[in-house]
C-alpha positions, 0 to 999 in steps of 0.5 A: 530969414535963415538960410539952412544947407542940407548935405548928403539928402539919400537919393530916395529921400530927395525923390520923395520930396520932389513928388511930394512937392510937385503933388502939392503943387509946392517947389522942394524948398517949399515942402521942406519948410511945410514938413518941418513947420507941422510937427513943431507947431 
């Protein structure tokens, strides 16, 4: 598998993916991966 590095996530950003993931029981790394899966399959 790949390995991506995001710089510079906006604090915001970042925060919304942390609640997200801990709401679906997901790590960050996790939720990012599920977010960018759906719209391009």
């Amino acid at each position: 598998m790949a390995t991506i590095t995001v710089k510079n996530i906006p604090d915001d950003l970042y925060l919304a993916l942390k609640q997200a993931a801990e709401a679906n029981h997901r790590s960050v790394n996790r939720e990012i991966i599920v977010r960018i899966e759906q719209p391009l399959r």
